[in-house]
PLY file of the C-alpha trace (Angstrom):
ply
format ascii 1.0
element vertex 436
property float x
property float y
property float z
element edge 435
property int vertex1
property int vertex2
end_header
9.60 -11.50 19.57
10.33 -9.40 22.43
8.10 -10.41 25.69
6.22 -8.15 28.28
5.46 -10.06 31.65
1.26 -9.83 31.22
0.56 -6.50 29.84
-2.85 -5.14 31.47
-4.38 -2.86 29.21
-7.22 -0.42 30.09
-9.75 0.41 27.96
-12.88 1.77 29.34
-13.48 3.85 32.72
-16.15 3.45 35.10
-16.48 5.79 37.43
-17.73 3.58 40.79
-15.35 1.80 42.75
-17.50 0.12 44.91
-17.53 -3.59 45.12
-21.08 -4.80 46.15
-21.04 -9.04 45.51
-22.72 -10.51 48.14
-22.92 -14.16 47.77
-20.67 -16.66 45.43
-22.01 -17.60 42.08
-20.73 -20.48 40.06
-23.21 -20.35 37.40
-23.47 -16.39 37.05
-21.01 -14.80 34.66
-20.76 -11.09 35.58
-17.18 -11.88 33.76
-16.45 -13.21 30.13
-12.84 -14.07 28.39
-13.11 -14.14 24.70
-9.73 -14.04 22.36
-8.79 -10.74 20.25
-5.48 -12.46 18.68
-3.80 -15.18 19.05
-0.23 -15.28 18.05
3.12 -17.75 17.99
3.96 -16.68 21.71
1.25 -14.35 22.72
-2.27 -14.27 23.32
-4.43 -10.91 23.24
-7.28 -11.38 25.40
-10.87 -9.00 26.23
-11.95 -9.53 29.79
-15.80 -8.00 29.54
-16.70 -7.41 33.38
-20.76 -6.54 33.92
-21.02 -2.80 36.01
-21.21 -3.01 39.32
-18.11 -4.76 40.11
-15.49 -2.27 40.59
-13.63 -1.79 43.46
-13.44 -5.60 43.85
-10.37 -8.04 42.87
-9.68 -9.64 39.33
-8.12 -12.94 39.57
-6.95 -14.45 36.30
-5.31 -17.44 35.71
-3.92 -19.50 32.37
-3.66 -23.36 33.48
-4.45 -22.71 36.91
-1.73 -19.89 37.55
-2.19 -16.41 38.89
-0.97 -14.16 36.18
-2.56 -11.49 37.24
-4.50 -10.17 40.56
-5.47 -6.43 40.59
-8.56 -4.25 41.86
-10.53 -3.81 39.06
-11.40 0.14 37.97
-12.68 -0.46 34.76
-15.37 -2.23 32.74
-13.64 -3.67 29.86
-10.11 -4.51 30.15
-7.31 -6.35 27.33
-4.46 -8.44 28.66
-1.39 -9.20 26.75
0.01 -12.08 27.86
3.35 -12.63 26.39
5.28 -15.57 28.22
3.78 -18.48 25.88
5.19 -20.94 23.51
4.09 -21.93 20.58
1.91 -24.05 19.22
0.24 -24.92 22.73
-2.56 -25.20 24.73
-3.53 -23.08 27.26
-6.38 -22.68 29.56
-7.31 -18.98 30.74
-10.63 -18.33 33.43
-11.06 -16.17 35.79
-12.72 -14.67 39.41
-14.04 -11.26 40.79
-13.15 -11.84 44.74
-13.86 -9.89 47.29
-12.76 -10.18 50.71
-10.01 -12.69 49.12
-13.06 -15.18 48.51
-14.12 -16.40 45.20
-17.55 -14.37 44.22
-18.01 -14.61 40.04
-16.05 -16.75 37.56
-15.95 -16.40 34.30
-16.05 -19.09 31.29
-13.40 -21.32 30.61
-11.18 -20.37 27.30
-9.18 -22.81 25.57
-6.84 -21.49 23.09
-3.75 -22.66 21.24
-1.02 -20.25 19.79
0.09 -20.64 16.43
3.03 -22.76 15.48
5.93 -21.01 13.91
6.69 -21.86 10.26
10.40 -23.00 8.66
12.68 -20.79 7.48
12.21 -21.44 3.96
14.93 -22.96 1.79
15.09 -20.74 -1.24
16.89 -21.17 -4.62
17.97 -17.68 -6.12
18.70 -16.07 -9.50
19.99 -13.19 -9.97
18.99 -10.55 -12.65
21.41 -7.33 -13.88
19.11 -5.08 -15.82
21.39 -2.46 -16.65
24.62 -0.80 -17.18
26.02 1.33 -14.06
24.40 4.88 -13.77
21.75 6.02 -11.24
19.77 3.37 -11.32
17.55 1.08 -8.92
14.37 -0.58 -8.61
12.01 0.94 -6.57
8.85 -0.99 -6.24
7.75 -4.74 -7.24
4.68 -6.80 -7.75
4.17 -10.83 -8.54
1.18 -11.20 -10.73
2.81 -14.54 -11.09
5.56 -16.73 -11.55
5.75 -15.66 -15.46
4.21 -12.24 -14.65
6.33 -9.73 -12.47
6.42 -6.23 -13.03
9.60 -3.85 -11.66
9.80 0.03 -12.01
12.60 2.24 -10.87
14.87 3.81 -13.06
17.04 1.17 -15.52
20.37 2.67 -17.70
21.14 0.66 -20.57
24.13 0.84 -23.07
22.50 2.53 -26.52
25.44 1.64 -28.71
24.18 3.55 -31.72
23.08 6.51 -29.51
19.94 6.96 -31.45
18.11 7.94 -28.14
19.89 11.10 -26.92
23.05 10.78 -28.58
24.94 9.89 -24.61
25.32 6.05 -25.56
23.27 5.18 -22.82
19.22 4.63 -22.97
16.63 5.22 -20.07
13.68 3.16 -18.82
11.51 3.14 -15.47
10.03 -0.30 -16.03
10.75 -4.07 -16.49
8.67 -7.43 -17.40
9.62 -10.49 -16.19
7.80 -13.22 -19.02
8.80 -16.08 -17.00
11.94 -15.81 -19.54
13.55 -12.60 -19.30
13.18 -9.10 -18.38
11.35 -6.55 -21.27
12.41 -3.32 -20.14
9.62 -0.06 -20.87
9.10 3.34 -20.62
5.80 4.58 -19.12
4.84 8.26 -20.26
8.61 9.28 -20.17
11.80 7.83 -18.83
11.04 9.69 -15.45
11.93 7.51 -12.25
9.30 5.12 -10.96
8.46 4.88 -7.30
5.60 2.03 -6.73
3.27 0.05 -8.78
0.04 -1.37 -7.74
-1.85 -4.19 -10.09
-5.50 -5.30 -9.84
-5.71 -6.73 -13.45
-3.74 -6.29 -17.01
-5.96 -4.03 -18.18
-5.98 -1.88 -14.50
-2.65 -0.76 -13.11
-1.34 2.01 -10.97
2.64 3.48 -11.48
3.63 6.43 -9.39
6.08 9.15 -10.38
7.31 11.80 -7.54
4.35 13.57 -7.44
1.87 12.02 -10.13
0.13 8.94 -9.97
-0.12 7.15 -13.74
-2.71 4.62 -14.92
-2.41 2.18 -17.53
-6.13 1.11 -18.50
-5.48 -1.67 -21.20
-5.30 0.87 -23.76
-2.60 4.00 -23.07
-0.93 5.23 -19.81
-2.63 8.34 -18.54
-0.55 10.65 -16.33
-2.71 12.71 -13.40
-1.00 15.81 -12.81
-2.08 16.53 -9.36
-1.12 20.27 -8.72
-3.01 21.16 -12.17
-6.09 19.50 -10.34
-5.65 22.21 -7.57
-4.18 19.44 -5.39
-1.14 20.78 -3.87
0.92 17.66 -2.80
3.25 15.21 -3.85
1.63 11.62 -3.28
4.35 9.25 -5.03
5.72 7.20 -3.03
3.20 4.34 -2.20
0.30 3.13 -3.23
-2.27 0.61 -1.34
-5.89 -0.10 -2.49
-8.63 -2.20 -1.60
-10.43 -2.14 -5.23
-10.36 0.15 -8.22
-12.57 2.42 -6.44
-10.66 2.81 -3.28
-7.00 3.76 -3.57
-4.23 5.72 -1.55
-1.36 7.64 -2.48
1.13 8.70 0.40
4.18 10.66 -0.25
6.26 14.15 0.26
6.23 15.76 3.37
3.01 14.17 4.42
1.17 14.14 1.07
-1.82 11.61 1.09
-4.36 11.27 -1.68
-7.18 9.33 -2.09
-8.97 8.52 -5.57
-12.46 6.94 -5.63
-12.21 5.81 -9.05
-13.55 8.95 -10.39
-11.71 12.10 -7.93
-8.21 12.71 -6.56
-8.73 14.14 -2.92
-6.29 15.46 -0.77
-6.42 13.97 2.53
-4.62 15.82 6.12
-2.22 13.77 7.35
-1.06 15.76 10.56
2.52 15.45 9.68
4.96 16.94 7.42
7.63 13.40 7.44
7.80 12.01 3.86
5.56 8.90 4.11
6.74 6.14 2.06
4.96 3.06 3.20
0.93 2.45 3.48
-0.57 -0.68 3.62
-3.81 -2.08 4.85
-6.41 -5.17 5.63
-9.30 -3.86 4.22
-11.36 -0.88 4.03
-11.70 0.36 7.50
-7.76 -0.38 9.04
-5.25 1.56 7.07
-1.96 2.30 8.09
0.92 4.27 6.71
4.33 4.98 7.88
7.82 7.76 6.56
10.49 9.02 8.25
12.94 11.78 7.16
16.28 10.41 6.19
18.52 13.26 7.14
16.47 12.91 11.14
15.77 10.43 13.03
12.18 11.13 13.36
9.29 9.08 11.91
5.60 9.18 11.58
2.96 6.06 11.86
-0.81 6.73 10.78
-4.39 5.11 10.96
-6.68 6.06 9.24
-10.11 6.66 11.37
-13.70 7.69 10.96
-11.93 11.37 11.41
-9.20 11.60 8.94
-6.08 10.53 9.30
-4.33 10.58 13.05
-0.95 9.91 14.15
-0.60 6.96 16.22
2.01 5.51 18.99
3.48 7.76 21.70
5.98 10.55 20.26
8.38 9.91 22.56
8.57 6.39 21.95
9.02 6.39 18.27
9.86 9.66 17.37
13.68 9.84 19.14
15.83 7.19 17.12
13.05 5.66 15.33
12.89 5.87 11.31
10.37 3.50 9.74
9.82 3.34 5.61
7.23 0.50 5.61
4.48 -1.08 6.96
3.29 -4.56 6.91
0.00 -6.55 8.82
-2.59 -8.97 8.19
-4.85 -8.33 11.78
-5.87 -5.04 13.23
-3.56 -5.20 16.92
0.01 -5.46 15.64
1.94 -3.65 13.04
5.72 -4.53 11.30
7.85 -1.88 10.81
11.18 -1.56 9.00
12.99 1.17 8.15
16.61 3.28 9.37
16.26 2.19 12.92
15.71 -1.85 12.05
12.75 -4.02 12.48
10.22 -3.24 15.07
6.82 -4.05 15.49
3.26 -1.62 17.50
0.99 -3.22 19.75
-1.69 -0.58 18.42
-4.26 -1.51 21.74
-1.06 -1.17 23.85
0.04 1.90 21.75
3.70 0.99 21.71
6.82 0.65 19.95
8.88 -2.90 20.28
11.91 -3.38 18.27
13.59 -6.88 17.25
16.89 -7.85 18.76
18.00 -10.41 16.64
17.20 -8.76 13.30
20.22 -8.39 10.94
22.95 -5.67 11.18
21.58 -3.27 8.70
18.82 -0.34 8.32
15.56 -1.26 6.92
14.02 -1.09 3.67
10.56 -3.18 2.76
8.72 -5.36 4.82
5.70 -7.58 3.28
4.52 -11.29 4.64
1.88 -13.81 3.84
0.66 -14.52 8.03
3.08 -12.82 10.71
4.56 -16.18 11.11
5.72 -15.71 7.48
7.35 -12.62 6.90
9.85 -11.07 4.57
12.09 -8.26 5.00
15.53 -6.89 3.58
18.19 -3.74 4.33
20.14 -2.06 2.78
23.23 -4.03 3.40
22.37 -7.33 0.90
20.29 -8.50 3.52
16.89 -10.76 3.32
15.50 -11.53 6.40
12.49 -13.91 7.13
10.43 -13.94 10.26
9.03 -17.38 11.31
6.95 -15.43 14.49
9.40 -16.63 16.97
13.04 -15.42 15.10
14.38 -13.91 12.33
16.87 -15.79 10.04
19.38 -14.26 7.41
19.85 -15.55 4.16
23.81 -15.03 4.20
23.96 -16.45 0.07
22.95 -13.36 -1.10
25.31 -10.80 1.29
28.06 -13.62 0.50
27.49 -12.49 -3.56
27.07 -9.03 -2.65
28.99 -7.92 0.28
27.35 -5.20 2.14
26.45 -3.72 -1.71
23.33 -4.10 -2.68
20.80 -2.02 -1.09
17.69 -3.81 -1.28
14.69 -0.94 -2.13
11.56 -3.19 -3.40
10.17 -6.45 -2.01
6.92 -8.70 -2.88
6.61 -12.23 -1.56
4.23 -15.18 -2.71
3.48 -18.46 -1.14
6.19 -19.74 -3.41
8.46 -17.40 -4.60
9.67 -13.91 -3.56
11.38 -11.45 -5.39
13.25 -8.23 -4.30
15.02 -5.69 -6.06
17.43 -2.35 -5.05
20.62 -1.34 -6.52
24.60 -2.45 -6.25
26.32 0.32 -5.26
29.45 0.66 -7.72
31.58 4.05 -7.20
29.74 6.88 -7.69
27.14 4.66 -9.82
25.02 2.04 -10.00
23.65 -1.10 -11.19
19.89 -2.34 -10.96
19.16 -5.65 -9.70
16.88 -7.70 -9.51
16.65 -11.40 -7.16
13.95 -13.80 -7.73
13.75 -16.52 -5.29
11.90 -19.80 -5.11
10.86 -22.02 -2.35
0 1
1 2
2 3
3 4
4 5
5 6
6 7
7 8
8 9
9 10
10 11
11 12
12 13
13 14
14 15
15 16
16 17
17 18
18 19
19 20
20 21
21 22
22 23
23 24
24 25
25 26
26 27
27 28
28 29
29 30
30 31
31 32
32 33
33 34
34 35
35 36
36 37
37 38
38 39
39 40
40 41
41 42
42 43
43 44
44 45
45 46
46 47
47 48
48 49
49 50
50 51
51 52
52 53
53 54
54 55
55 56
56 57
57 58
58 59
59 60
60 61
61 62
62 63
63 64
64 65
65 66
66 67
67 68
68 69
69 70
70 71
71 72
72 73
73 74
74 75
75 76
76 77
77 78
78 79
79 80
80 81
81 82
82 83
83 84
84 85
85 86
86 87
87 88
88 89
89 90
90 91
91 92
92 93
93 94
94 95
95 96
96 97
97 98
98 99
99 100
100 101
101 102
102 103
103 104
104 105
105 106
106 107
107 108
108 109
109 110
110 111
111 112
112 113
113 114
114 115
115 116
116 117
117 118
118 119
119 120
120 121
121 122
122 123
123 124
124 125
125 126
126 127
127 128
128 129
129 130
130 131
131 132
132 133
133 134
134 135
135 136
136 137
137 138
138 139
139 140
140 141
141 142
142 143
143 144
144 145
145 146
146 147
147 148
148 149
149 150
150 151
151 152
152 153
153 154
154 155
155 156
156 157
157 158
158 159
159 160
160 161
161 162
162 163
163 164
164 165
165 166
166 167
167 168
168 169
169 170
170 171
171 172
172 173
173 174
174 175
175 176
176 177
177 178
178 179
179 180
180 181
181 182
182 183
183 184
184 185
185 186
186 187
187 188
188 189
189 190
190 191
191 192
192 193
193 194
194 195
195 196
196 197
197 198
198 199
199 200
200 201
201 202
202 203
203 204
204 205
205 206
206 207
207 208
208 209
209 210
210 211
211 212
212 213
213 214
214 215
215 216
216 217
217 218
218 219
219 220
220 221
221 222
222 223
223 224
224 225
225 226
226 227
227 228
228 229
229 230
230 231
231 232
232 233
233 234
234 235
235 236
236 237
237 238
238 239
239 240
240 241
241 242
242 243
243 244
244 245
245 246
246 247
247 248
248 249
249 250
250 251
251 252
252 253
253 254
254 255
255 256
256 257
257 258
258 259
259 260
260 261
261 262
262 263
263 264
264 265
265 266
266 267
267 268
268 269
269 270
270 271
271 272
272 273
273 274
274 275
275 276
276 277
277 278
278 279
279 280
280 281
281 282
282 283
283 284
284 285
285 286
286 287
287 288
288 289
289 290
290 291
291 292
292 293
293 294
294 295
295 296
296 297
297 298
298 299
299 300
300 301
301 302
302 303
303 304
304 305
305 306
306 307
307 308
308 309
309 310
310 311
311 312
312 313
313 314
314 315
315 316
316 317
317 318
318 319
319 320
320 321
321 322
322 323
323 324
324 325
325 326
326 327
327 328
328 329
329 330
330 331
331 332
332 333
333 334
334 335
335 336
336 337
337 338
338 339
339 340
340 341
341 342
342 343
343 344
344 345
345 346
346 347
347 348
348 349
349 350
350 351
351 352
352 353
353 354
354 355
355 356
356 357
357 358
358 359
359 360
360 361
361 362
362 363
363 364
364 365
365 366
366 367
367 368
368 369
369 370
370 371
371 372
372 373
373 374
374 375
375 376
376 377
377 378
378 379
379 380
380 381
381 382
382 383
383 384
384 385
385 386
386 387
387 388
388 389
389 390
390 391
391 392
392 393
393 394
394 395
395 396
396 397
397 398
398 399
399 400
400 401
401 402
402 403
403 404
404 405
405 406
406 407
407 408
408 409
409 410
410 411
411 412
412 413
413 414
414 415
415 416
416 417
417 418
418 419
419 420
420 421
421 422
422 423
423 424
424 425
425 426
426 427
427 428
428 429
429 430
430 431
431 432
432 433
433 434
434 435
């Protein structure tokens, strides 16, 4: 990950900038360190600092070192500190001075940073589901192991023709058994964009504009616009439960659907959004770019509605993210057209990877952000063990720089990814399952 030298973050302003300590006190704490997150080389930290002490020095220091001493202006104040290693322990405290002399210290906090995790060693098997055409898959979930569902848009040889009389037969969805791949249509033969899956009998497809529900029984297509909805929400899905769900999608489109109403929701920006994901019901984040610009748009979803997040001019210049992947509320990963990248959302910036792969992003998903998954679109899979990224060269040895790698879901023991391999002017859906 890339490193700041101690970030020092404000948070909270206080308008007096007086500093009125009068005598030292060992056992008063007019200062507190607790931890926000912890990381593999990083450690976010909340310095709480009682009113009345502005004006006056803050001395902190991790295993007795200075790593920072500044005049303090605010109240509450986050530190970043960035120039750890992992899986260690460090000792952080600290000191209002004034006059260069000791006054207040705070408590004593132990932490130790996560260790990284291993690169896994992964057997793969790779799965042709049709004949060349336009074809890809575009989204993937793992129920499990003998329970994976695909949809995109699969061609497959019709030799009789009996379907439309071309010799060639469309679906936008696959099975995986745990023995081989049942390919489906849903509604029609339309392309499929994402899927979402709470249970058999309860699962989510999305079309271009129209989400699709399959309730045990028949799949039931939503026609938004007909609704008086006037977007085009199909190109992710995240939920939290049944009754909580989020469509992003064309030029901004968001919708949300309480398990009984489709509601359009203001994004603030008119960039296709293709990725959303979230923790739970209250941090939400979604993420598009526009593929013939190099602009992008990241969102959070607050109290308010929907706001864009990250300075412009940081992100918005040479920055194209498709999706969005956390498991805490501080730091976001990004991939997309300008690589891998991750937002320090207290910090409110933009930090990309330098040791990444060679090729533009597609997915992103992870189990801890030690543990995380991505691919490109240059037969690349990529795997993040919180310190560096490590490419598994099998699968752009089979490939070349061919197979552009569009869908993504990972497991603790498998993970399986899915795109197309680009053949002329057509090509061929594929599907690679890999186990660890």
């Amino acid at each position: 990950m890339a490193h700041f030298k101690h970030i020092f973050i404000i948070t909270l302003i206080i308008l007096t900038t007086r500093c009125d300590i009068l005598s030292p006190d060992k056992d008063k704490q007019g200062i507190e360190i607790t931890p926000l997150h912890i990381r593999t080389q990083a450690a976010l930290l909340k310095i709480n600092i009682d009113q009345g002490y502005q004006g006056c020095r803050l001395i902190i220091k991790r295993d007795s070192s200075v790593i920072i001493s500044d005049t303090i202006y605010q109240k509450d104040t986050t530190i970043l500190d960035t120039d750890l290693k992992s899986s260690q322990n460090y000792l952080y405290s600290a000191e209002i001075t004034n006059n260069n002399k000791p006054n207040l210290y705070s408590n004593s906090l132990n932490i130790t940073t996560m260790d990284t995790t291993q690169h896994p060693i992964i057997e793969w098997e790779i799965d042709t589901l049709g004949i060349p055409g336009l074809s890809s898959i575009r989204d993937i979930k793992i129920v499990s192991p003998d329970n994976i569902w695909a949809v995109g848009q699969i061609i497959r040889s019709d030799p009789d023709s009996s379907w439309n009389k071309s010799g060639k037969e469309t679906f936008n969805a696959a099975h995986w058994n745990g023995e081989k791949w049942e390919v489906m249509r849903i509604i029609n033969s339309a392309k499929l964009y994402s899927i979402w899956y709470f249970s058999e009998n309860d699962i989510w497809v999305t079309s271009f504009g129209f989400p699709i529900h399959w309730d045990g029984d028949k799949w039931q297509l939503y026609h938004l616009q007909n609704m008086g909805i006037d977007v085009s929400a199909g190109f992710g899905i995240w939920a939290s439960s049944p009754d909580n769900i989020y469509f992003v999608g064309y030029e901004g489109s968001i919708v949300h659907y309480d398990g009984s109403n489709f509601e359009k929701m203001e994004s603030g920006t008119t960039t296709n959004l293709y990725g959303i994901w979230g923790i739970d019901e209250e941090h939400i984040w979604a993420c598009g770019m526009d593929i013939n610009s190099p602009n992008s748009a990241i969102l959070s979803l607050e109290e308010e509605g929907w706001e864009i997040i990250g300075k412009p001019e940081q992100y918005r210049k040479g920055c194209s993210f498709r999706s969005i992947w956390t498991d805490n509320p501080y730091i976001l990963y990004l991939n997309g057209y300008s690589g891998r990248a991750y937002y320090e959302t207290i910090q409110d910036s933009v930090i990309f990877f330098n040791n990444d792969g060679d090729w533009v992003g597609e997915p992103i998903d992870g189990l801890a952000i030690n543990n995380i998954f991505a691919t490109t679109t240059g037969s690349e899979v990529l795997h993040y063990n919180g310190s560096s990224w490590h490419l598994y060269s099998e699968i752009k040895n089979k490939f070349g720089h061919s197979f552009k790698i569009q869908s993504l879901d990972v497991t603790d023991d498998m993970i399986v990814a899915g795109g197309y391999y680009f053949l002329a002017y057509n090509s061929i859906p594929i599907i690679i399952r890999g186990y660890y």
